[in-house]
TORKOL-4160 file (C-alpha; in steps of 0.2 Angstrom, whole numbers, padded with zeros to 4 digits, m for minus):
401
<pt num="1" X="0000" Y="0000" Z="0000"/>
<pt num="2" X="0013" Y="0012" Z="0003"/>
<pt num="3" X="0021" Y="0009" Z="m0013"/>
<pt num="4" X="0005" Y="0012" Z="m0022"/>
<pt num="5" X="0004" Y="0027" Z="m0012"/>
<pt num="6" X="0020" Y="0036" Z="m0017"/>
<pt num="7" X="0018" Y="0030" Z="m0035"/>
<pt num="8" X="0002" Y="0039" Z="m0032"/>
<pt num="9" X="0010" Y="0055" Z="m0027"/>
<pt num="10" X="0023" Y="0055" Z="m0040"/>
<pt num="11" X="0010" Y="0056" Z="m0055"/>
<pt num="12" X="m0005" Y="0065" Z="m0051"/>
<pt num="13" X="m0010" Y="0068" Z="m0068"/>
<pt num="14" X="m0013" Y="0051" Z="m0070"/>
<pt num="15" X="m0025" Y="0050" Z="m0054"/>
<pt num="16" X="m0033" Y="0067" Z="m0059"/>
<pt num="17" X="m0035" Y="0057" Z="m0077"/>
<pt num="18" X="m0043" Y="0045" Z="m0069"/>
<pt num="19" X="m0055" Y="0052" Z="m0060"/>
<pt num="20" X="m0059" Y="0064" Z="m0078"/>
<pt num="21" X="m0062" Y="0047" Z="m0087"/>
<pt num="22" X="m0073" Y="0039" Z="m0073"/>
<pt num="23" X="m0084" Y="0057" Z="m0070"/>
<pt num="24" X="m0088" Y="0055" Z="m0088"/>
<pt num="25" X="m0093" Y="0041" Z="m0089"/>
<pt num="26" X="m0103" Y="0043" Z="m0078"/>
<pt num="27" X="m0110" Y="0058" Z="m0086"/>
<pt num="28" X="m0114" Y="0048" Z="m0100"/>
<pt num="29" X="m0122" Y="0034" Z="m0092"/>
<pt num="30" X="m0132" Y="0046" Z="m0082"/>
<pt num="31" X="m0138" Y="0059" Z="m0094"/>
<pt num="32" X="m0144" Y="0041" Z="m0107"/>
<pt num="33" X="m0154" Y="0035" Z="m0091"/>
<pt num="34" X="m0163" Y="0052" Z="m0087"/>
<pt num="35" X="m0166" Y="0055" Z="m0106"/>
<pt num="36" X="m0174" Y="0039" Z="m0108"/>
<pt num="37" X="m0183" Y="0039" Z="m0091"/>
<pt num="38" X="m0188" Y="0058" Z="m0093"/>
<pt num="39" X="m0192" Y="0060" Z="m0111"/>
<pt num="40" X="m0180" Y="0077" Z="m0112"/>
<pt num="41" X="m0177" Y="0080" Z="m0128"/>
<pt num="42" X="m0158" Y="0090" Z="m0126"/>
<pt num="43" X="m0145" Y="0094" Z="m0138"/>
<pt num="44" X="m0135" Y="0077" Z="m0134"/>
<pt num="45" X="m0121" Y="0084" Z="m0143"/>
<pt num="46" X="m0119" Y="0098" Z="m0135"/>
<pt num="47" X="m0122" Y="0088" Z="m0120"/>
<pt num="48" X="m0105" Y="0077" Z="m0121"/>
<pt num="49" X="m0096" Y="0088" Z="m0128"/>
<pt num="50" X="m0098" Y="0100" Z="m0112"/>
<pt num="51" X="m0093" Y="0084" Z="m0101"/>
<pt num="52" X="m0078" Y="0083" Z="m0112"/>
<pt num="53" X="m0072" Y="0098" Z="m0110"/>
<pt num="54" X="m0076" Y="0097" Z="m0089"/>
<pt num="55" X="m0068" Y="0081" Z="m0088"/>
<pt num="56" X="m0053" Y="0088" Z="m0097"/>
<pt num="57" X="m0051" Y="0102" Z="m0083"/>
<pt num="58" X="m0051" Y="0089" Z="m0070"/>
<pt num="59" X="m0036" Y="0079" Z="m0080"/>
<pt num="60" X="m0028" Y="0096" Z="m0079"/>
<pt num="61" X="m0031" Y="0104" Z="m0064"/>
<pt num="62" X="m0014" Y="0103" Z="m0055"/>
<pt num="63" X="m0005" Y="0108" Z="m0070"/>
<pt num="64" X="m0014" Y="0124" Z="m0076"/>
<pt num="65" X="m0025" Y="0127" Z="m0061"/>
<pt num="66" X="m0027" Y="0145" Z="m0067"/>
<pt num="67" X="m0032" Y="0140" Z="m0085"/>
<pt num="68" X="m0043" Y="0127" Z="m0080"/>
<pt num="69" X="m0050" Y="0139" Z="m0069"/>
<pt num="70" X="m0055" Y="0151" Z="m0087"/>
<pt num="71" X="m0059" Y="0136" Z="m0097"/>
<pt num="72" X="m0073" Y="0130" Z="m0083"/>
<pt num="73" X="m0077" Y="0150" Z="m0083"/>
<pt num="74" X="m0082" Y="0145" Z="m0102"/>
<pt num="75" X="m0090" Y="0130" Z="m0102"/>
<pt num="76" X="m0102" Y="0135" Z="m0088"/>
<pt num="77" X="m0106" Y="0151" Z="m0100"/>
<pt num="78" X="m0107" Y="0141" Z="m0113"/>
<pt num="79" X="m0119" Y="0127" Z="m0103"/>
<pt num="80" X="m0131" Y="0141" Z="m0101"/>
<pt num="81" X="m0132" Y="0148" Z="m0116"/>
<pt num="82" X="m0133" Y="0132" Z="m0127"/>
<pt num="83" X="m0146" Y="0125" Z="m0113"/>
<pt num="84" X="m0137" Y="0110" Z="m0108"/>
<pt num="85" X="m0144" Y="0108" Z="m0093"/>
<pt num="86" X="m0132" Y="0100" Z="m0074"/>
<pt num="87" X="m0126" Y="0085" Z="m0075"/>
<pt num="88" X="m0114" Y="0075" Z="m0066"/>
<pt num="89" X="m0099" Y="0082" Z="m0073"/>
<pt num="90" X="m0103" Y="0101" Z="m0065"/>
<pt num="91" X="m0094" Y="0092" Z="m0052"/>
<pt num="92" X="m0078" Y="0098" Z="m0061"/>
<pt num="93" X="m0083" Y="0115" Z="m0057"/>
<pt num="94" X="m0080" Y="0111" Z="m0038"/>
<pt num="95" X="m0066" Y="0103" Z="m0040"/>
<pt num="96" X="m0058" Y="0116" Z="m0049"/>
<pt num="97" X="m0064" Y="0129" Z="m0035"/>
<pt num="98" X="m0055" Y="0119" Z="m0022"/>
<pt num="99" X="m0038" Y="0118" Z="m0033"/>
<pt num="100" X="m0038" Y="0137" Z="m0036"/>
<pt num="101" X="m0039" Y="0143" Z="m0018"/>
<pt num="102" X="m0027" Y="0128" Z="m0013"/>
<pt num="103" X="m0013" Y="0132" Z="m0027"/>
<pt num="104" X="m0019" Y="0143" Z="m0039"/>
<pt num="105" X="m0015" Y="0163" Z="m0039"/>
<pt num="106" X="m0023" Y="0175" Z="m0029"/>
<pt num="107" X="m0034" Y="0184" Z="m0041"/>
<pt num="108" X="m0040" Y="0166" Z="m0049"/>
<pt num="109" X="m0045" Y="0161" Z="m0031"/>
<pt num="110" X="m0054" Y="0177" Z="m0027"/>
<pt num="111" X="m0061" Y="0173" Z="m0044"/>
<pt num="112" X="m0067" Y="0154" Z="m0042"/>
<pt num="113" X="m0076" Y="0159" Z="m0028"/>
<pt num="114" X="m0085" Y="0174" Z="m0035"/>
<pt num="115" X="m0090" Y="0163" Z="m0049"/>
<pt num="116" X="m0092" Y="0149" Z="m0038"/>
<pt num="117" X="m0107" Y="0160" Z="m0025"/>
<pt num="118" X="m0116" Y="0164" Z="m0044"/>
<pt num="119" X="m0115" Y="0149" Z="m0053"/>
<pt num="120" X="m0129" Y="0140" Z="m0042"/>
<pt num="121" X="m0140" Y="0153" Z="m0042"/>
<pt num="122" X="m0138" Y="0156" Z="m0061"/>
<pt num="123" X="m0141" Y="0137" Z="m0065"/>
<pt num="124" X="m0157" Y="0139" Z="m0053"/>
<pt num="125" X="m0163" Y="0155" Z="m0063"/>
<pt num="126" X="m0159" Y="0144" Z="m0079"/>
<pt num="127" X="m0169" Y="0129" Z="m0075"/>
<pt num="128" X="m0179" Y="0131" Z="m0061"/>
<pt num="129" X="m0190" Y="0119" Z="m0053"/>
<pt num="130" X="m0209" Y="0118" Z="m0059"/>
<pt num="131" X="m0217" Y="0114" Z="m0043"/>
<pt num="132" X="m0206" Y="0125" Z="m0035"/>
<pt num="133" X="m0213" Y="0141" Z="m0023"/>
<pt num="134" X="m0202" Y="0157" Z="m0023"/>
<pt num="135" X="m0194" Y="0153" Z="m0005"/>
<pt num="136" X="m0193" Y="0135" Z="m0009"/>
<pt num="137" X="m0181" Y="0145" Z="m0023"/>
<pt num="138" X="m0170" Y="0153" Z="m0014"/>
<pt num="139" X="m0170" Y="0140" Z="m0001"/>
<pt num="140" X="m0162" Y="0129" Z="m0018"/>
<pt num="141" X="m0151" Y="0143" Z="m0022"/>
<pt num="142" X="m0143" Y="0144" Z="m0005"/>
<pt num="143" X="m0141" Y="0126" Z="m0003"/>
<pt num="144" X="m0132" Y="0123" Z="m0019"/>
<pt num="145" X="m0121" Y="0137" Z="m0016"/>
<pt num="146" X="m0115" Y="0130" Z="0001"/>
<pt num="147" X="m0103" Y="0117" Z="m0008"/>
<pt num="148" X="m0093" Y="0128" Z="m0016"/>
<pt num="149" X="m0091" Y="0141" Z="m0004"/>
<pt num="150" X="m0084" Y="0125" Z="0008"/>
<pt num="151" X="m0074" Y="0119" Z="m0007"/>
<pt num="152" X="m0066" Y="0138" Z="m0008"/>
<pt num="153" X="m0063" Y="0138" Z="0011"/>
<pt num="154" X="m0056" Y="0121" Z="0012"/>
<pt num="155" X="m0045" Y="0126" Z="m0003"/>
<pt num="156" X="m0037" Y="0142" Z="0005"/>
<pt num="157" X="m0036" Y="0132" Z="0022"/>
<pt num="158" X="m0025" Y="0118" Z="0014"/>
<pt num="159" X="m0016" Y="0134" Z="0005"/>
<pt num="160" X="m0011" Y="0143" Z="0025"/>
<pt num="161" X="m0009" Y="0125" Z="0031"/>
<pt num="162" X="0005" Y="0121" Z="0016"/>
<pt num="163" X="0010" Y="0140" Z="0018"/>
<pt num="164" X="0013" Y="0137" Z="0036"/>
<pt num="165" X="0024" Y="0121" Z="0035"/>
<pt num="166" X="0034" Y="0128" Z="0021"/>
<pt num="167" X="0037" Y="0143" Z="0034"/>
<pt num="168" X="0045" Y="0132" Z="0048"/>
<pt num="169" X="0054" Y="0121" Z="0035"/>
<pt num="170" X="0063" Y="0136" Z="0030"/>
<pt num="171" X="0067" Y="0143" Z="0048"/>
<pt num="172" X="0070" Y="0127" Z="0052"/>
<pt num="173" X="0085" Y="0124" Z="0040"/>
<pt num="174" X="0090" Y="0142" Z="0043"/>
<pt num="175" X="0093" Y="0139" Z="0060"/>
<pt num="176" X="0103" Y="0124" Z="0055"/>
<pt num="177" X="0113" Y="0135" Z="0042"/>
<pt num="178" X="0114" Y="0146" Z="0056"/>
<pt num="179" X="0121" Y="0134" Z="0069"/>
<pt num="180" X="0134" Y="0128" Z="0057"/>
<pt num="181" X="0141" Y="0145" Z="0056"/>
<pt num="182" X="0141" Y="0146" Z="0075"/>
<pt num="183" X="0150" Y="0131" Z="0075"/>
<pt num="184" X="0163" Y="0134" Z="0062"/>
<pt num="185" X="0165" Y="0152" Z="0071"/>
<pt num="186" X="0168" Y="0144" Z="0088"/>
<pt num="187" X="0179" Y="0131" Z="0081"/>
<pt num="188" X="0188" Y="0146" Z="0074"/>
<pt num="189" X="0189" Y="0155" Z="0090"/>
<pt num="190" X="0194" Y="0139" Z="0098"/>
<pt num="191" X="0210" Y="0137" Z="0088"/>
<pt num="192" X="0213" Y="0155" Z="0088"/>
<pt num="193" X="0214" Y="0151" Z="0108"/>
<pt num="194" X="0225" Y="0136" Z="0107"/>
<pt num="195" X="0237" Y="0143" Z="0096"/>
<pt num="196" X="0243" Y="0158" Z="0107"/>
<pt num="197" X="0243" Y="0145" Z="0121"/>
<pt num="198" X="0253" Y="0135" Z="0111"/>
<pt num="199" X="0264" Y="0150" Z="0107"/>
<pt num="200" X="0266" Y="0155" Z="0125"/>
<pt num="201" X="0272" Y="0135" Z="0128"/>
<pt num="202" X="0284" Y="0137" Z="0113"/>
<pt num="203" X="0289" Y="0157" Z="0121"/>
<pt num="204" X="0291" Y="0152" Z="0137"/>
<pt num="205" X="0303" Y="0134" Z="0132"/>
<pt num="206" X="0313" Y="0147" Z="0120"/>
<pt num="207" X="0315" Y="0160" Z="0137"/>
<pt num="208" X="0322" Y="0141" Z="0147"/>
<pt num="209" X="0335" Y="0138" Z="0131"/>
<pt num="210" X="0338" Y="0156" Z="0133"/>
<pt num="211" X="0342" Y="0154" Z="0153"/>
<pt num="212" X="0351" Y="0138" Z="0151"/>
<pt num="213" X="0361" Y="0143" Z="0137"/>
<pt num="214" X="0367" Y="0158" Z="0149"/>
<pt num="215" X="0372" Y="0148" Z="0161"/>
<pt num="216" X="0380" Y="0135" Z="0152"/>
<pt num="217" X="0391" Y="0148" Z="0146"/>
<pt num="218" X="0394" Y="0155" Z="0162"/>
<pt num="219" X="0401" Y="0138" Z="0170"/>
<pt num="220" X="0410" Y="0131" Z="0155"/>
<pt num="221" X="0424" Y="0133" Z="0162"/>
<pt num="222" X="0423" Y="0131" Z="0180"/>
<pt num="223" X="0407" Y="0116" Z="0181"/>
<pt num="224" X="0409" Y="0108" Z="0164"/>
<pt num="225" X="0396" Y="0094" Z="0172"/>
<pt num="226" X="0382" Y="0109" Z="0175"/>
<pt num="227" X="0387" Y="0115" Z="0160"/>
<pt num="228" X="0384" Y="0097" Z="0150"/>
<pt num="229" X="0368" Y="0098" Z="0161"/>
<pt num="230" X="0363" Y="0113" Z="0155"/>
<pt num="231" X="0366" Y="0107" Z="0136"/>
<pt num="232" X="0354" Y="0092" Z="0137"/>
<pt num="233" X="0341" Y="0102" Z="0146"/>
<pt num="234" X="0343" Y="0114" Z="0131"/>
<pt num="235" X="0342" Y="0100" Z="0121"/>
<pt num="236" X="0326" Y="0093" Z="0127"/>
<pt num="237" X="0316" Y="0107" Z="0128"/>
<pt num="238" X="0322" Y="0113" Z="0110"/>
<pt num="239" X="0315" Y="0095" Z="0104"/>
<pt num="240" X="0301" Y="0100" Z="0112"/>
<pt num="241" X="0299" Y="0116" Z="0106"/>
<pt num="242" X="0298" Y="0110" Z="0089"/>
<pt num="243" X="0285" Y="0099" Z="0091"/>
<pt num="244" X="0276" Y="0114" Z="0098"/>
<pt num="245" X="0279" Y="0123" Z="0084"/>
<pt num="246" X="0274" Y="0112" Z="0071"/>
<pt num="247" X="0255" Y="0111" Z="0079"/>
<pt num="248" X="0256" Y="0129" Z="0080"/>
<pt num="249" X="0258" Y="0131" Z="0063"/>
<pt num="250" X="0242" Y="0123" Z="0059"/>
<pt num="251" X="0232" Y="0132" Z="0070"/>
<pt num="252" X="0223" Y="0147" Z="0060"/>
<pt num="253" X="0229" Y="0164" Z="0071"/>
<pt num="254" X="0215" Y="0178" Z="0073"/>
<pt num="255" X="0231" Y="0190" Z="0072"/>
<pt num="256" X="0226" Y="0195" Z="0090"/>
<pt num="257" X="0241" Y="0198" Z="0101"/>
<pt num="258" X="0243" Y="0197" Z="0119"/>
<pt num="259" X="0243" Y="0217" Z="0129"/>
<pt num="260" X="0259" Y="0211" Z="0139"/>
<pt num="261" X="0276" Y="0206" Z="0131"/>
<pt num="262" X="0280" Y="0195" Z="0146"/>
<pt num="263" X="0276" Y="0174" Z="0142"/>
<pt num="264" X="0271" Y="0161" Z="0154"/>
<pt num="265" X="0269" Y="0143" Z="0156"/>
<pt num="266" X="0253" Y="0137" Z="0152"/>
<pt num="267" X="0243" Y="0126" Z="0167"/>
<pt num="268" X="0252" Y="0107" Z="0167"/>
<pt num="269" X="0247" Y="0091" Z="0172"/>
<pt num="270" X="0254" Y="0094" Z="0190"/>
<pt num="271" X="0241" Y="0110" Z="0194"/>
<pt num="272" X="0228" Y="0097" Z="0190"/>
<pt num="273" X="0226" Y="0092" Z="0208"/>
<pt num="274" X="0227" Y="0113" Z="0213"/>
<pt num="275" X="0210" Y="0112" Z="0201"/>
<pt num="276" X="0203" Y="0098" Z="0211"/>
<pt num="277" X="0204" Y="0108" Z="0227"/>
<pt num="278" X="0197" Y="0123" Z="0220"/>
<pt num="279" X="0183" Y="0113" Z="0215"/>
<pt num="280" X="0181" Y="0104" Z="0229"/>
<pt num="281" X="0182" Y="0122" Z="0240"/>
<pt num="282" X="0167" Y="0129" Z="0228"/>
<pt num="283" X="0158" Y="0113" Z="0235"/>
<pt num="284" X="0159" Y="0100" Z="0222"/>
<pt num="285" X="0166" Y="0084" Z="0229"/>
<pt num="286" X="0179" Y="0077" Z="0216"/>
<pt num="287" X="0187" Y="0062" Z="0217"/>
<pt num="288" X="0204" Y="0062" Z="0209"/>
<pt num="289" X="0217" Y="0047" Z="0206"/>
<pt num="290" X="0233" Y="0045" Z="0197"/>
<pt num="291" X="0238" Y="0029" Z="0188"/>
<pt num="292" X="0255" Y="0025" Z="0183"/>
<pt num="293" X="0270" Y="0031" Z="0183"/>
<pt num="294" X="0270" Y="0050" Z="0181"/>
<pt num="295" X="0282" Y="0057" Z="0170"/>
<pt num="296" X="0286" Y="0075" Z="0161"/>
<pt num="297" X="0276" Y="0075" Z="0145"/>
<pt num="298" X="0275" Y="0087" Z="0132"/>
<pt num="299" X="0269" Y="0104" Z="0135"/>
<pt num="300" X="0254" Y="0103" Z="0123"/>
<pt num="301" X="0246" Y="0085" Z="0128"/>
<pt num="302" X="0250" Y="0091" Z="0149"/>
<pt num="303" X="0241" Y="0110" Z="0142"/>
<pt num="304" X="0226" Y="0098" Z="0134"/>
<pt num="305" X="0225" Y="0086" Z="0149"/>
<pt num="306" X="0221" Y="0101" Z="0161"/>
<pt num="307" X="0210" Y="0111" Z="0151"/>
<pt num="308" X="0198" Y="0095" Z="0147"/>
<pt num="309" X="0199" Y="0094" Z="0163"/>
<pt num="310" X="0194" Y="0109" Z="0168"/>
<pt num="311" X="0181" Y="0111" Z="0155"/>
<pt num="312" X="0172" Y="0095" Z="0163"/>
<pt num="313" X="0174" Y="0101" Z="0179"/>
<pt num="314" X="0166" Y="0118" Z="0175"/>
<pt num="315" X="0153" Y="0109" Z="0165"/>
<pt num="316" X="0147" Y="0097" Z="0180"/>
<pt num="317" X="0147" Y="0113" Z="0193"/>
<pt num="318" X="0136" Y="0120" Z="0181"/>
<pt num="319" X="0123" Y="0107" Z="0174"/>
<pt num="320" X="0126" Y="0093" Z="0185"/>
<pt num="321" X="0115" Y="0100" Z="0200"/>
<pt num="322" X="0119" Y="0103" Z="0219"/>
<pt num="323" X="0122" Y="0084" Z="0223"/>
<pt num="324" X="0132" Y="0081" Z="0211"/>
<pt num="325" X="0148" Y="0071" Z="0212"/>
<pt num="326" X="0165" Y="0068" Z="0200"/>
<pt num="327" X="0178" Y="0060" Z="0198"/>
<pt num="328" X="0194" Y="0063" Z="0188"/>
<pt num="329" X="0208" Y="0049" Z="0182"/>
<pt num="330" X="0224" Y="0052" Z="0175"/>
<pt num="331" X="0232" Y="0035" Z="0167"/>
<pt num="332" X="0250" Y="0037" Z="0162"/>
<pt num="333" X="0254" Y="0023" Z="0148"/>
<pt num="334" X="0270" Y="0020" Z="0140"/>
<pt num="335" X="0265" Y="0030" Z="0123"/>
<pt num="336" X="0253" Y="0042" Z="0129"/>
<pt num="337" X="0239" Y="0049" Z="0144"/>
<pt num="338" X="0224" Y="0044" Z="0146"/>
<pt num="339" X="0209" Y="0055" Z="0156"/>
<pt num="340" X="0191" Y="0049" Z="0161"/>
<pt num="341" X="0181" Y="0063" Z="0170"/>
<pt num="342" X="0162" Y="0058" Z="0176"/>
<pt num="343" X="0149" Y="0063" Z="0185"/>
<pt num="344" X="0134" Y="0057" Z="0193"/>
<pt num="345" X="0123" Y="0073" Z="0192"/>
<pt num="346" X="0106" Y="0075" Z="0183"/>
<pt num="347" X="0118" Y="0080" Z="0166"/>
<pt num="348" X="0115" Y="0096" Z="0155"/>
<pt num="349" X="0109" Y="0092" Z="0138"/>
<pt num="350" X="0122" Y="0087" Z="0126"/>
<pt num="351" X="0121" Y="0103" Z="0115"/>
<pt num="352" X="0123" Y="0115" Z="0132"/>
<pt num="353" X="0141" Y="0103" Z="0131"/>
<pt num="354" X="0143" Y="0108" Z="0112"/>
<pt num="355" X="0140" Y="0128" Z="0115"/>
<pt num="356" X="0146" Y="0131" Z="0132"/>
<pt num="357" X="0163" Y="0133" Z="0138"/>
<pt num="358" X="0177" Y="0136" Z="0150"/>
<pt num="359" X="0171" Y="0153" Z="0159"/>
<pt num="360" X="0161" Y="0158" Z="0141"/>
<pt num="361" X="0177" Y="0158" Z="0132"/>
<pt num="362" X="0178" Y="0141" Z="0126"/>
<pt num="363" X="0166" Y="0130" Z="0116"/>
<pt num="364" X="0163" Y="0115" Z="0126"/>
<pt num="365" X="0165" Y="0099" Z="0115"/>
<pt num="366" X="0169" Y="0109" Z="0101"/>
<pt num="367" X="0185" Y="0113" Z="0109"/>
<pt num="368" X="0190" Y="0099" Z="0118"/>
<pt num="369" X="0189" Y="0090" Z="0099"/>
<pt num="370" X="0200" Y="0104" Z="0093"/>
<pt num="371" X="0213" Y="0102" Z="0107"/>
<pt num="372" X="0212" Y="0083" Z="0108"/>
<pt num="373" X="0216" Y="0085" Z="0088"/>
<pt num="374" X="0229" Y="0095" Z="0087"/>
<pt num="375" X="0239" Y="0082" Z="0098"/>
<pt num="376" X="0233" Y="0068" Z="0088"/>
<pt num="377" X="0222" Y="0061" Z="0102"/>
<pt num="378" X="0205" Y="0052" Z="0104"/>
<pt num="379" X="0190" Y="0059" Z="0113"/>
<pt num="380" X="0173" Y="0049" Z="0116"/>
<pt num="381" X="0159" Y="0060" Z="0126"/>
<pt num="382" X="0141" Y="0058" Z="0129"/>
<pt num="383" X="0129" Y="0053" Z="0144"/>
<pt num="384" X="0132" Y="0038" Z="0156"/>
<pt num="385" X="0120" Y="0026" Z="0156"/>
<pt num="386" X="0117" Y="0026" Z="0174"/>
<pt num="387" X="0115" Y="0046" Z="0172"/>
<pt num="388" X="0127" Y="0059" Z="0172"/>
<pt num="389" X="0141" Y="0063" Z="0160"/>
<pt num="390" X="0156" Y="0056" Z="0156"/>
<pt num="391" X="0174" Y="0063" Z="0146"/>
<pt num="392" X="0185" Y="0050" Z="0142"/>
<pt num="393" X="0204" Y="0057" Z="0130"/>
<pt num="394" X="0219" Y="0048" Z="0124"/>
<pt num="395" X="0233" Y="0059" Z="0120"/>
<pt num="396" X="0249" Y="0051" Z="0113"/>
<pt num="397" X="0266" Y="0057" Z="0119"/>
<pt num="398" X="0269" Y="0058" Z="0100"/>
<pt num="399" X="0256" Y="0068" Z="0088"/>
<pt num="400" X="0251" Y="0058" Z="0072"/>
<pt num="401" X="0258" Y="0063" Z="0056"/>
């Protein structure tokens, strides 16, 4: 049935052809029977040719409403003047009210329901009833004009109705256009962010090559082992500030620049637990473990572990409610670090997570994606299934290439 019914919808014209063939022939059948039973002695001709022509406007009526519409306008004129008098096929003359109002132009609406409130009355005046009193005349007349002003009203209803719909499909994928741009524009401001974090990591490893470098230098001579000291630490974090600098170079920069000329180290892995007690002071109870054998790591996987962190933490003081509870792990593996953050509080929805952020500057999961990927990492989030929200994050020690 459903298959017939989208075939259906797909041709129209052969349904509304349908329906034309089967109205006249009943016409036909009709007007032989009353001719035969009544005696009438009509112009027969004129007769089927008239149904012709109204059957045709019904097999047409979807495509040129507004034609269809003129050529009932003529037939009906032409119905009254050649004396052929209703039949069956009159019923075109509905329909083809009902398809103006619902899809035709204005003018031919307000037109098929002018001609629509005269045509009874007209076809009454033409061939009245014999036995019929003046009041029983008018009460003809106002009965057979009922149906077409319902068809004209049912017409411009389905028109609003369609009119209507059409409306909220169009805000409705404006606000998703919308929404995509808002999303491109926070993942823009996002990388605009973790780029001059990134270059205040790579300025602040540069000002340590700096320092060491002096004071290699300046003990050469009397501490050569300081001074081989100072060389391998220069070494190391030179190493690292390359790695830093190749992800900075593919974050898009906003051209903003910082007010103060002065760099400094961006949070690490180590001021996790001072963001635990501050949460914990604020009066959210945070349960926070480390697993493994912590170790330095690079200054842009220690920078992403403590801002998802954060942005979790912020996230569950915010949505999760006031007896909510979380729970923070740090895993150190042998090629990377892995984070779990969860909750068990009555959860925010999962687009407050996608347009919220870190004190309004971030944009929730939008940037935690961005961060985790510009280390090379893995991010899975959503809502536990026991309630609550959970952030699990894998970053490598070594970003994919």
């Amino acid at each position: 049935m459903q298959r017939l019914y989208d075939f259906l919808r797909r041709h129209p014209t052969w349904v509304d052809g349908f329906w034309a063939v089967f109205l006249f022939g009943i016409t036909v059948v009709s007007g032989v029977v009353q001719q035969e039973v009544e005696g009438r002695a009509g112009n027969p001709v004129a007769a089927v040719l008239v149904a012709l022509l109204l059957s045709l406007v019904i097999a047409l009526r979807r495509r040129v409403p507004e034609r269809m519409l003129l050529l009932a306008i003529g037939i009906g004129v032409a119905q009254l003047a050649l004396d052929v008098e209703t039949m069956a096929a009159d019923f075109a003359l509905l329909v083809i009210t009902y398809t103006v109002a619902a899809t035709g132009a204005r003018w031919a609406s307000r037109l098929a329901l002018g001609v629509g409130l005269c045509a009874a009355p007209l076809a009454q005046l033409r061939w009245p009833e014999n036995e019929s009193s003046a009041l029983g005349t008018v009460a003809i007349m106002i009965f057979t004009t009922v149906p077409f002003a319902l068809a004209w009203v049912l017409g411009d209803s389905i028109r609003t109705r369609r009119a209507y719909f059409a409306e909220l499909e169009e805000r409705a994928s404006r606000l998703e256009k919308e929404r995509e741009a808002q999303a491109k524009v926070a993942v823009a401001a996002e990388r605009a962010r973790i780029a001059r974090e990134l270059h205040d990591v790579v300025a602040h490893n540069v000002s340590v090559m700096v320092v060491q470098a002096d004071g290699a230098a300046y003990v050469l001579d009397a501490a050569p082992d300081q001074a081989k000291q100072a060389l391998e630490t220069i070494s190391s974090t030179g190493r690292q500030a390359l790695a830093e600098m190749r992800r900075l170079l593919g974050v898009l920069r906003t051209g903003e620049h910082q007010e103060s000329g002065e760099y400094v180290p961006q949070p690490d892995v180590e001021q996790i637990d001072d963001l635990v007690q501050q949460c914990r002071t604020s009066g959210l109870p945070v349960d926070f473990k480390v697993e493994g054998t912590p170790r330095p790591l690079p200054s842009g996987v220690e920078l992403t572990a403590y801002r998802i962190v954060q942005e979790a933490l912020t996230n569950t003081r915010k949505h999760g409610g006031p007896n909510a509870g979380a729970s923070v792990r740090l895993v150190y593996f042998d090629d990377g670090l892995g984070l779990l953050v969860e909750d068990d509080g009555k959860g925010a929805p999962h687009e407050l997570y996608e347009d919220g952020g870190v004190d309004g500057r971030g944009h929730g999961l939008i940037g935690m994606r961005e961060r985790v990927g510009m280390v090379g990492g893995t991010l899975d989030a959503g809502p536990r299934p026991g309630g609550g929200f959970r952030i699990s994050a894998l970053l490598p020690l070594k970003p994919a290439h």
